[in-house]
KEMIDO-607360 format. One line per field, with one value per residue (C-alpha): residue in one letter; x negated, y, z; residue number from 0. Coordinates in nm, 4 decimals, m for minus. Layout:
<sites>
r	(A,...)
X	(X,...)
Y	(Y,...)
Z	(Z,...)
k	(NUM,...)
</sites>
This chain:
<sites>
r	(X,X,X,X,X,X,X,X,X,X,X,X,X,X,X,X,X,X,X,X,X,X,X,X,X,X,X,X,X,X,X,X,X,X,X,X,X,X,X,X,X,X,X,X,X,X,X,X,X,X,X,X,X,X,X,X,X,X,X,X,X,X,X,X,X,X,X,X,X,X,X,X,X,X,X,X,X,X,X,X,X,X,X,X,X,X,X,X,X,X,X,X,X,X,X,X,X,X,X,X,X,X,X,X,X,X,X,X,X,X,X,X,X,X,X,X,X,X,X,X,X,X)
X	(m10.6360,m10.4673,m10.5973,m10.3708,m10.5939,m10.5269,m10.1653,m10.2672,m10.2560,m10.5126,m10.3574,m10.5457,m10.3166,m10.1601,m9.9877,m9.7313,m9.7221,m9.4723,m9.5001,m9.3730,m9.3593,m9.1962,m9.2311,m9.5737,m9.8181,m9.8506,m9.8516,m10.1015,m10.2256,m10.3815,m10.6457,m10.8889,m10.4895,m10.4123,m10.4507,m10.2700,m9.9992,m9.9098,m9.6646,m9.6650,m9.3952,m9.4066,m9.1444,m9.0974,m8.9693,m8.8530,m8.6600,m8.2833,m8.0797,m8.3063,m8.3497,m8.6618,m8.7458,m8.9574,m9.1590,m9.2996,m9.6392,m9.7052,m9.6360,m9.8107,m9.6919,m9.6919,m9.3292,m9.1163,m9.3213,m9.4531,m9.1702,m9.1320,m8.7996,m8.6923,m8.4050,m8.2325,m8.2939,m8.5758,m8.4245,m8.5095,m8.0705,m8.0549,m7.9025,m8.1182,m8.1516,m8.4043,m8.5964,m8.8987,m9.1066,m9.3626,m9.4685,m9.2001,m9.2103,m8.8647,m8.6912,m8.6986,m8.5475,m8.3515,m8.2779,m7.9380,m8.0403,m8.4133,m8.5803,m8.7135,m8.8531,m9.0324,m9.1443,m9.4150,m9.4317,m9.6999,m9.7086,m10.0131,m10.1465,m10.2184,m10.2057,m10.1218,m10.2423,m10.0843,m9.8146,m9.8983,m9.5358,m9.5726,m9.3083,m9.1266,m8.8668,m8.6527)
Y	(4.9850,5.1370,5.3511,5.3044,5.5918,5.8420,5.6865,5.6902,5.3710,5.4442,5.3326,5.0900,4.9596,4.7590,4.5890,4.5379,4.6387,4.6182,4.8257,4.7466,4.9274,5.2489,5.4474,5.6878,5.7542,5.8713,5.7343,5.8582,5.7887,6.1054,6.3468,6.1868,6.0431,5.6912,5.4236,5.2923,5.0227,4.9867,4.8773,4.9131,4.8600,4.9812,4.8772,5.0966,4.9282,5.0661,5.0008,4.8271,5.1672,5.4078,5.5704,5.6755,6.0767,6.0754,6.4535,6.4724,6.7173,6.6943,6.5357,6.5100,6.2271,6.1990,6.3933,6.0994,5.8100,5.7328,5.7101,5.6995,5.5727,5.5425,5.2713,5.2500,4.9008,4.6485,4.4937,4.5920,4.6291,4.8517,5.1732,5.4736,5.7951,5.9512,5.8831,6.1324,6.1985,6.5450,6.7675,6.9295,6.7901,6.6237,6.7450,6.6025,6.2712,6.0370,5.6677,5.5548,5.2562,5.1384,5.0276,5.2147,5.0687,5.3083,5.1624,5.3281,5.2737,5.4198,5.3575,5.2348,5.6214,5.9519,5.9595,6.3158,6.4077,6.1250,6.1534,6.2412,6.1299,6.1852,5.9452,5.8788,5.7497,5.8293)
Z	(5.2735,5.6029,5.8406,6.1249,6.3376,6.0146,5.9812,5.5500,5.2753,5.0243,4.7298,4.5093,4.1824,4.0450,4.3700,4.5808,4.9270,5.2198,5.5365,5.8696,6.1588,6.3376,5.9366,5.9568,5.7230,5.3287,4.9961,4.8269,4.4637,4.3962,4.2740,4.0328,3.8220,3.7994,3.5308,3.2315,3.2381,3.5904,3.7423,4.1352,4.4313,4.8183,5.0338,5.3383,5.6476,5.9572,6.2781,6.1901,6.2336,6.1746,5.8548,5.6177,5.5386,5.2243,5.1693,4.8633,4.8801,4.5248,4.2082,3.8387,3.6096,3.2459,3.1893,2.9923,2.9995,3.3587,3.6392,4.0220,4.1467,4.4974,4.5825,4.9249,5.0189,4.8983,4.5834,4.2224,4.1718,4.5364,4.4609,4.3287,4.4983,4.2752,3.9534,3.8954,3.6001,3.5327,3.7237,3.9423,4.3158,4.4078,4.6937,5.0187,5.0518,5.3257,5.3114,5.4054,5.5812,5.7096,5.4018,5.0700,4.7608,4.5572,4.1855,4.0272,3.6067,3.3853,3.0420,2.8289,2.7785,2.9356,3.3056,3.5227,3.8811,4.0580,4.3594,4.7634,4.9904,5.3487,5.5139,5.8491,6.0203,6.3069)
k	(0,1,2,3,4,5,6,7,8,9,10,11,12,13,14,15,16,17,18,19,20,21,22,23,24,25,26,27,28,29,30,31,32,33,34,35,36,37,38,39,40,41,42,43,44,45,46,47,48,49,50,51,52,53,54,55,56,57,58,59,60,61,62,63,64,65,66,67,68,69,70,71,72,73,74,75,76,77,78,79,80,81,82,83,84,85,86,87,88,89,90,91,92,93,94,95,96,97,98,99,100,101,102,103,104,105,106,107,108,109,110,111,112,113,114,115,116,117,118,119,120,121)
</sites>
């Protein structure tokens, strides 16, 4: 669900989401941990030009067995400019172009924390 007058998605998975507009708001799947076997895509798009700044608040997966990966453009082969698993939070990241994919993979057992991005574009 979006809040456009919190700038949020409340995350709700497994799905597939793609968001248009000038890049705001925060990806959040978070606090009470997520389920087994999912399998989830976002695709962040912004204005042709501009690029996407990813800030990752915090992070909590199961370390070796559920994944985030970012890609710099909106197919499964676009390049990768991160793949994430535990608990360390990943460094700030920047699209090269105006479109992210981020897959999200968890495996049939065990679950951590969960993820909270903040993104935007300029």
């Amino acid at each position: 669900m979006f809040d456009s007058s919190r700038n949020k998605i409340d995350i709700y998975l497994p799905f597939q989401q793609k968001l248009k507009r000038k890049a705001v708001g925060i990806l959040e799947h978070h606090c009470m941990g997520y389920g087994n076997n999912l399998n989830c895509i976002w695709t962040i798009i912004s204005d042709p030009g501009s690029r996407i700044h990813l800030s990752f608040n915090d992070f909590d997966l199961e370390s070796q067995f559920d994944f985030l990966a970012v890609k710099d453009g909106d197919s499964p082969d676009s390049p990768i400019l991160g793949t994430f698993t535990g608990a360390e939070v990943p460094s700030h990241l920047t699209s090269n172009s105006h479109i992210l994919r981020l897959e999200f993979q968890a495996d049939h057992s065990m679950s951590g924390r969960g993820f909270n991005i903040t993104y935007n574009s300029e």
